[in-house]
Every structure is written in structure tokens, then in C-alpha cells.
N, C-alpha and C positions, 0 to 999 in steps of 0.2 A: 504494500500500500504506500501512496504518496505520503515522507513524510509533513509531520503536521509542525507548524512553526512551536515557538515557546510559548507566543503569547495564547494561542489556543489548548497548550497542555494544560496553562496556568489555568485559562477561563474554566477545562471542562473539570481540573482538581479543587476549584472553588465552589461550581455549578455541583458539585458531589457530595462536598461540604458547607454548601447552601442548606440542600435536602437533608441530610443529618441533622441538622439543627432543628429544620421544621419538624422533621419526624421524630426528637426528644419529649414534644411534650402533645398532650391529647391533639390527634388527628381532626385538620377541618379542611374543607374543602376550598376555600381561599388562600389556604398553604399551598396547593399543588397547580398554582394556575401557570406558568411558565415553562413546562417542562422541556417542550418540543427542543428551545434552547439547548437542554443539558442530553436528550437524544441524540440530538444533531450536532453536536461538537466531537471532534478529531478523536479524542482521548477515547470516548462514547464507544465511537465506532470503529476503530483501531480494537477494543478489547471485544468487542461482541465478535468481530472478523479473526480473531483468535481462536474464541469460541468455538463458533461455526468448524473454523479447520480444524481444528482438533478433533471435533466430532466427525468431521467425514462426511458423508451422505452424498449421493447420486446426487446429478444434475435436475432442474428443475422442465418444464414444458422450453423454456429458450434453450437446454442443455447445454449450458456455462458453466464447466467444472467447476469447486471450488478455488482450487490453484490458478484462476484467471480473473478471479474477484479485483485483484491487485491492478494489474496492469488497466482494467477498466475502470477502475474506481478513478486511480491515476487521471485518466484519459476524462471521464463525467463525472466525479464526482460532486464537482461545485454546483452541475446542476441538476444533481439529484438530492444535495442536502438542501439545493431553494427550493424544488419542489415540494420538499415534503414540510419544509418551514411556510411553506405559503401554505400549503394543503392542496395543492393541485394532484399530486403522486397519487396514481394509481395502480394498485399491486397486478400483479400476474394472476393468473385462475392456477391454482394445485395441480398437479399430477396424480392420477386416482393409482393406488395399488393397495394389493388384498394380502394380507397376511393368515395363515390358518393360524386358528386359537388351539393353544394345549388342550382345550372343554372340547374342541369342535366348534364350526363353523368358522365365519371368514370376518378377520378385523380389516374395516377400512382405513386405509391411511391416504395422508394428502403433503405431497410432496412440494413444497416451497419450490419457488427459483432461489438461485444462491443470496442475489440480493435482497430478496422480501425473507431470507433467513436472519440475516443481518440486521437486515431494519426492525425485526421482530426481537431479535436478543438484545438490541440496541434499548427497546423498547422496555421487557422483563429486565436487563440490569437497574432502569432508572426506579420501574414501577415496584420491584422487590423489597428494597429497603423500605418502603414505604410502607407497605402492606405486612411485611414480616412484625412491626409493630400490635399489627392489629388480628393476624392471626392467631388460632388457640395453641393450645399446650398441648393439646391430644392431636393434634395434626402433625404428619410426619412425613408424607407425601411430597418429593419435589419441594423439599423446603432446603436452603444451606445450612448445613452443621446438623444434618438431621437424619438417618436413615432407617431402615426396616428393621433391621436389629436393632433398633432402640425402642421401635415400636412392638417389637415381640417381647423387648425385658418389662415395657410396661403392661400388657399384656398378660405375660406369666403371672408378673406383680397382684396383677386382678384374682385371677384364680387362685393364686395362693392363699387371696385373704380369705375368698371363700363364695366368692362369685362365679360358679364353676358352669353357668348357665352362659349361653351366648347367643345371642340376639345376631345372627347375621346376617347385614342387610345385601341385597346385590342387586345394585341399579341398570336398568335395562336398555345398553345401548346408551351411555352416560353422554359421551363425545359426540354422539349424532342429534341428541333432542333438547343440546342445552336452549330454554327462549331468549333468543337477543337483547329481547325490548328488558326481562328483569337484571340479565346480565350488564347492560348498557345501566341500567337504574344505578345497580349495585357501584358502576363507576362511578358514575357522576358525586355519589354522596361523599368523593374524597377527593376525584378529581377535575379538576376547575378548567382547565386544559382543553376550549372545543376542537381546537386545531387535533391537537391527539388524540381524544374521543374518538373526533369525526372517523380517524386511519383507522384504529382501533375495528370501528363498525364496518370500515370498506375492508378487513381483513375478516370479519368473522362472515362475512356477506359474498367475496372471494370464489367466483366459480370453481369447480372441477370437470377438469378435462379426463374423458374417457373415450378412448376408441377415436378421439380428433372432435369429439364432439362435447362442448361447455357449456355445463348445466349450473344455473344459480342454486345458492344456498339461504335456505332460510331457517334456518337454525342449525343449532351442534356449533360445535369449536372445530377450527381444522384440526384432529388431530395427527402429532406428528410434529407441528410447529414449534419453535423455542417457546413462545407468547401462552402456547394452549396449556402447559403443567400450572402457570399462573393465573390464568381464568378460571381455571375448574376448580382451584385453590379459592379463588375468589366467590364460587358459587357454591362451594360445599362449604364455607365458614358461616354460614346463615344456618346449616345445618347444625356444625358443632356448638354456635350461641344457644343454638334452643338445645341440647342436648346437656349443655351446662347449665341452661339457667334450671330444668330439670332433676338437676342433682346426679345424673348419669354417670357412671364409670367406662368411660370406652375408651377405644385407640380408630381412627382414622388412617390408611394412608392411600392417599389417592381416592377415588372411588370407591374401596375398599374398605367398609365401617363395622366393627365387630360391638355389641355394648354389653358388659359385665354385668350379670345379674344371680340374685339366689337361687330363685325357683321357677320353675317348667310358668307356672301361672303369670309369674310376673312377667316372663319374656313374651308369654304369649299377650299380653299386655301392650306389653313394651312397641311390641312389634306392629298389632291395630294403630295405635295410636302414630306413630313415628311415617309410620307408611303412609296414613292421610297425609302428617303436616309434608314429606316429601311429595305426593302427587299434587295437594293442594294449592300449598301455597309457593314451593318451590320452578314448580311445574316438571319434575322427574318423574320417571317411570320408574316401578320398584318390581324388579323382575320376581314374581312369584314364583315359583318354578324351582327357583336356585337359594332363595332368601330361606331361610330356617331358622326356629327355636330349639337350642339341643345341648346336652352336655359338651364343654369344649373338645373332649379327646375324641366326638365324632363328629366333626368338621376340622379344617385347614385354615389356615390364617397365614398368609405371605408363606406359604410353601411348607410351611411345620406345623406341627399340631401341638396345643398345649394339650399335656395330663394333668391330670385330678389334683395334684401335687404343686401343680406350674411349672412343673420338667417340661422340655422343650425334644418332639423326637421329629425325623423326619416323617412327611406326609406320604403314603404309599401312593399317591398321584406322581408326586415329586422324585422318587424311585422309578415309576415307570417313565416318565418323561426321558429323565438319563438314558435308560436303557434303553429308549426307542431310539435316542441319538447315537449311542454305541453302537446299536447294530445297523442302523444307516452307517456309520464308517466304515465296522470291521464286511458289510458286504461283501459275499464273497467272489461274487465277478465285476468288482470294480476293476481289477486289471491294475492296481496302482501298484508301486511296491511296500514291500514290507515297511520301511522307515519310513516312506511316507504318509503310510494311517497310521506310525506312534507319533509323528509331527503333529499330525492332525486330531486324535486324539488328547493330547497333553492339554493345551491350552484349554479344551471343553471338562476336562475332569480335576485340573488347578481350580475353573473359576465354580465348578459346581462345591469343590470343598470348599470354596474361600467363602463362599453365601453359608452353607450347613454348617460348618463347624462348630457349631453354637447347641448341637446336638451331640452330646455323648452317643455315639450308634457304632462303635470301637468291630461289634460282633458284625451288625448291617456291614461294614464296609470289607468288613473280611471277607465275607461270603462274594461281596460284590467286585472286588480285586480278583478272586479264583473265577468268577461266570467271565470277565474279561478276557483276564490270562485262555481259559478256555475258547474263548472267542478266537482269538488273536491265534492259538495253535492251528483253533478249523484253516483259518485264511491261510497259513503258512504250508499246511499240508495241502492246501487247495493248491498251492502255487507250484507244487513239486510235479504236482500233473500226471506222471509215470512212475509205474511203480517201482523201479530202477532207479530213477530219482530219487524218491521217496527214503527207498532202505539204503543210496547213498550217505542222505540227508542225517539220518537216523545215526548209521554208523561214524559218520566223523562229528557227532556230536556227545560221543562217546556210549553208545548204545551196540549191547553185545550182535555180532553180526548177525546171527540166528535170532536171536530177539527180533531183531530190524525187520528181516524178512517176513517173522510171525503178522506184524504187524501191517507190513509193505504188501503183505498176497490176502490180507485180512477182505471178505466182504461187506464190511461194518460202513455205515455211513463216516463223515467226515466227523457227524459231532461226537460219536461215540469211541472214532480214533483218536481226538482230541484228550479223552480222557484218560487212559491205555496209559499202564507204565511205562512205556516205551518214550511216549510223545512228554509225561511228568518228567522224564531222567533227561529226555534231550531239550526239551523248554521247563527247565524249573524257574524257578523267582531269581535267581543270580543270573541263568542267561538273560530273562525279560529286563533284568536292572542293567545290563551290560548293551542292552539294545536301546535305555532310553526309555520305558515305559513309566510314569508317572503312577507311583502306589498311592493309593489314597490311604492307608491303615498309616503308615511311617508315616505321612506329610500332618497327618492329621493328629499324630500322637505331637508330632513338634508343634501344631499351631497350639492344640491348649496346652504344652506346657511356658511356651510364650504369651500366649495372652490369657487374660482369666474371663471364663464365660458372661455372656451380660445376667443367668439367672443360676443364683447358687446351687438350687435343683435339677439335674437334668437326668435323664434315663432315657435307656436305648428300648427302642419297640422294634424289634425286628420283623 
């Protein structure tokens, strides 16, 4: 990006520490009337264009990689930050693509141009600090300094005390039916700003483009956008006020709202009631179907299930997910080679511990290392192809010849030669360590004796 002079570093690190100031003491809507200013200054959008690249993502409907943001910025910028100070700017229509859900069915997503990513981060950096003021304590969703393991330690914390009920709600299609007109409301009562408003609504209003052909939007949030974790943050904080002025014990994160209670009656309670004021006055939909009143150890909450205890185990969804990703890798006529599904695999079975860890499940991942390791043998035997191969394969990996051969001339399928002393003596856990395979039982004994769990109860469900 073009650099930016001194005197506009200065303007946007005072413009930053303007808002600071304002946002020290109770929130009014005549504080927030300038902003476009502190959006649209160098420093603004210099850190959001970090942002963005960092994150990565495909090209938008223009297909302007993010790495060409710079050179064009360079080339228009000046008259794209007057446009959007005047309010002339008018965004791009989305890119439509479909994601399949872990539940089943198809999540839509809406794919920004690079530059309306920009302008949108631009926009969540200023509007953030603002609003993190005003947000609740039980929110934990797309907030800084905030994540999901923190919302499981409070969580557990509930059930431990004795609120082993849970009320969990699950809104239907959250990012496609949010209403503009309350969502817009919800701004104005802090933000004074018509000029940024106005963008605001030409971004939630923002066609999508599918098939070559751009359909308007009249409601939902693009989801996908930098801007939409902070609108929906915005429209579910109407929620957690009434949920506190209530006296409720819950955790939020994202869409995602669990409320701690004692008994089966009360939840069901909980749940009539909560469900109106969402349909009502919110104007959401409360997916019936999926929402339930039940002991917490039979439901999932961000991937784990709380026990009766407020131990923390993995969710047997959560289990199968992995393993449906494992066996899409280990595939046995992918054709790739061996090092390159443990490449591929490692990084997928680091970031699954790095989330779970928080579950003592020592016995779960043992089991779950051997279904791999046996995974991993089928594809290896699959690759020898001939049976000469094969009882080569065998014998120089220190397998008695005649052994090799029992095995090599065997008519057993591939999974059940995987299992066969033959294939344990020449793929044990020191070959698979020596090839680069990522154990989860070893990484995982090291993560909690470096860190200490967020909930001092934890038990393994296998």
C-alpha cells in the first residue's frame, strides 16, 4: 500500500484516541457522530489491509486477488476514500458459495470483493471498541480477548454449581433472517454517523451474485464479511440484556446460547418464554427441531459436552467429524504418496488437539492414534500393489521372510492385513514416529502438563 504521510498517522492515532475517550464513560449517540473520518484515515486502513491479508480468502465477483489490493489502492485510493467520505461508494454485490454443514445441509456464504473486505474491517476496527463497552459478560463470540474455551470454563462453572439443566436454544438460519430496519435501529441509538449508517445499510442491502445473475437482499447479514461477526454481536446483545435482566445463568457464543438451569420444568419454562421474546420482539427464528431442554451430558456445547460434574469430555459428533476427515485423507486410491497424506494429515490432527485439549480423553485418543496408525498401514499396503512387492516391503522392514509371505499370499482384505502381526512389526509407532506422523496421546500429555485446564474437573467419556 501507498505509504501514508506522518501527519495522517498522527490524525488517525489521535482519531483512535478520540474514541477511547468517548467510549470511557456511558455511551451516547452524539459521541459517535464523526467517524467516517477515523475509517477513512491511512493508519484505519493500512491495519484493516493487514487484516484482510492475513486472512487470505478468494477473490471477490471483480476477482482482484488480495496481493493486488496495494498497487491499486496506490493507483485510486484518494478517490475511493472521497467517495466513501462523501457517501457516494457503492459496494460490489457478494459472490454466493455453499458450504456443507457438519449437521447436514448447505451454509451460504457471501464472498466480499477485496476492497469492500477492507472497507468493512476498516469499519469493525472503529465500530468495536465502541461497542465492546456495551456488550455483556456472557458473550464470547467474535469478541477480542475472548474465546470458546472460556466460554466452556464458564459453562462447566454453571453445572458444577448445580444447574445441570440446559436450555439450548438454536436459531434458525440466524445470518439469512436478520431485519435491517431493527438492526439499523439498534445503530443509530449509538451511532450518530449518517454518512456511515447510510454504507452500513448499502452493505447489509448488497446483492448476490449466483450463476452471473444479482439478486437483492432484504434481510440477513452477509455472512462471511469482516462487519457481519459484529452485527450479529450487535443483534444478539438485546438478547443477553433480557436474559440478565432475568436473572439467567448462560454463556453465548455467536448464535450459539446454552442457559443454566435446575430442573427439567424450569427449562421447559425457560424455553416458552425466551422463544417468544426471540420470535417477537427480536424478529429471529428459533429452530424447533434442534433447540432442546435436557441434562447437559446429553447435548454438545462448542464441540464438548459438559458432565454432571462440569468435567469437560469430547462430543461423539466431534469424534466423528475427525474421523470422517481422516478417512477422506488416508483414501485409498488417492494415488498420492505416503509422506504426502502425513503432510496433510498433521496440520488437521495438531489443530483438532489444540481446540480439545481441555478434555482429559488420554484412553479416546489412544484408541484413536491405533484406528489411524491402522488407516495409514491399509494405504501403505495398498500402495505395494503386488504381492512381491508386498513381502519385499515386509521383509526389509525387518519381518521374518516366511512370515512376509504368510501374509503377502494372504486373501484377507486390506483392512484386516493392516492389522496382522506382520504389518504391527513392520509399521509399529517408532516406524510411524520416524515417518513424521503427529500422535495425539504424546502431544497431548505435553499440552496439559504445560498448561493447566480452564475447568479443574475433567473426565474422559470414551
Amino acid at each position: 500500500m501507498r505509504p501514508s504521510h506522518n501527519r495522517d498517522s498522527v490524525r488517525g492515532a489521535d482519531d483512535r484516541k478520540e474514541l477511547q475517550v468517548k467510549g470511557a464513560g456511558e455511551q451516547k449517540r452524539a459521541l459517535a457522530t464523526n467517524l467516517m473520518r477515523v475509517v477513512c484515515s491511512h493508519d484505519n486502513i493500512r491495519r484493516a489491509y493487514k487484516q484482510v491479508k492475513q486472512n487470505k480468502g478468494v477473490a471477490g465477483i471483480d476477482n482482484m486477488p488480495v496481493y493486488e489490493f496495494a498497487e491499486w489502492f496506490g493507483k485510486e485510493g484518494d478517490t475511493l476514500l472521497e467517495s466513501l467520505r462523501t457517501g457516494r461508494y457503492r459496494p460490489r454485490a457478494v459472490k454466493l458459495a455453499e458450504i456443507l454443514k457438519p449437521n447436514g445441509g448447505k451454509r451460504k456464504l457471501g464472498i466480499p470483493t477485496v476492497t469492500d473486505r477492507i472497507i468493512q474491517q476498516a469499519i469493525a476496527q472503529v465500530l468495536s471498541p465502541i461497542y465492546e463497552l456495551q456488550f455483556s459478560d456472557h458473550s464470547y463470540g467474535f469478541r477480542p480477548h475472548r474465546n470458546a474455551h472460556q466460554a466452556l470454563k464458564k459453562a462447566s462453572e454453571y453445572v458444577d454449581m448445580g444447574n445441570r439443566i440446559v436450555v439450548d436454544l438454536d436459531l434458525k438460519n440466524f445470518f439469512d433472517v436478520v431485519n435491517h430496519n431493527r438492526l439499523m435501529h439498534r445503530l443509530t441509538e449509538t451511532i450518530g454517523d449518517k454518512t456511515l449508517l447510510k454504507l452500513i445499510r448499502k452493505y447489509l442491502q448488497s446483492g448476490i451474485m449466483a450463476d452471473g445473475v444479482v439478486s437483492q437482499r432484504t434481510e440477513g447479514t452477509p455472512q462471511g464479511s469482516p462487519l457481519s461477526p459484529l452485527l450479529s454481536n450487535i443483534v444478539l446483545d438485546e438478547l443477553d440484556k433480557e436474559l440478565e435482566g432475568r436473572g439467567h445463568k448462560f454463556v453465548r457464543y455467536a448464535d450459539d446460547c446454552n442457559i443454566f438451569v435446575r430442573s427439567q420444568a424450569a427449562g421447559e419454562r425457560v424455553m416458552q418464554s425466551i422463544s417468544n421474546f426471540i420470535e417477537d420482539k427480536l424478529k429471529l427464528l428459533v429452530n424447533n427441531e434442534k433447540s432442546r431442554v435436557c441434562p447437559s451430558n446429553q447435548t454438545k456445547f462448542l464441540g464438548y459436552t459438559i458432565q454432571w460434574d462440569g468435567s469437560l469430555s469430547i462430543a461423539a459428533k466431534s469424534l466423528d467429524r475427525i474421523k470422517d476427515k481422516i478417512r477422506k485423507i488416508t483414501k485409498r486410491n488417492r494415488g498420492w504418496s505416503f509422506e504426502q497424506i502425513i503432510n496433510e494429515l498433521t496440520p488437521v490432527m495438531r489443530g483438532w488437539l489444540q481446540y480439545f485439549q481441555y478434555a482429559r480423553c488420554h484412553k479416546l485418543l489412544q484408541h484413536l492414534d491405533a484406528w489411524i496408525r491402522r488407516k495409514l498401514r491399509c494405504y501403505r499396503i495398498k500402495q505395494c500393489k503386488r504381492t512381491i512387492t508386498l513381502q519385499r516391503f515386509l521383509e526389509s522392514m525387518g519381518v521374518v521372510k516366511w512370515h512376509s509371505w504368510i501374509l503377502a499370499l494372504s486373501g484377507k482384505g486390506l483392512w484386516r492385513k493392516s492389522n496382522c502381526p506382520q504389518s504391527k512389526q513392520a509399521m509399529g509407532n517408532r516406524w510411524f514416529e520416524e515417518q513424521g506422523l503427529y500422535n495425539l496421546t504424546l502431544n497431548y500429555e505435553r499440552l496439559t502438563n504445560l498448561r493447566k485446564p480452564p475447568c479443574t474437573k475433567v473426565r474422559t467419556v470414551v
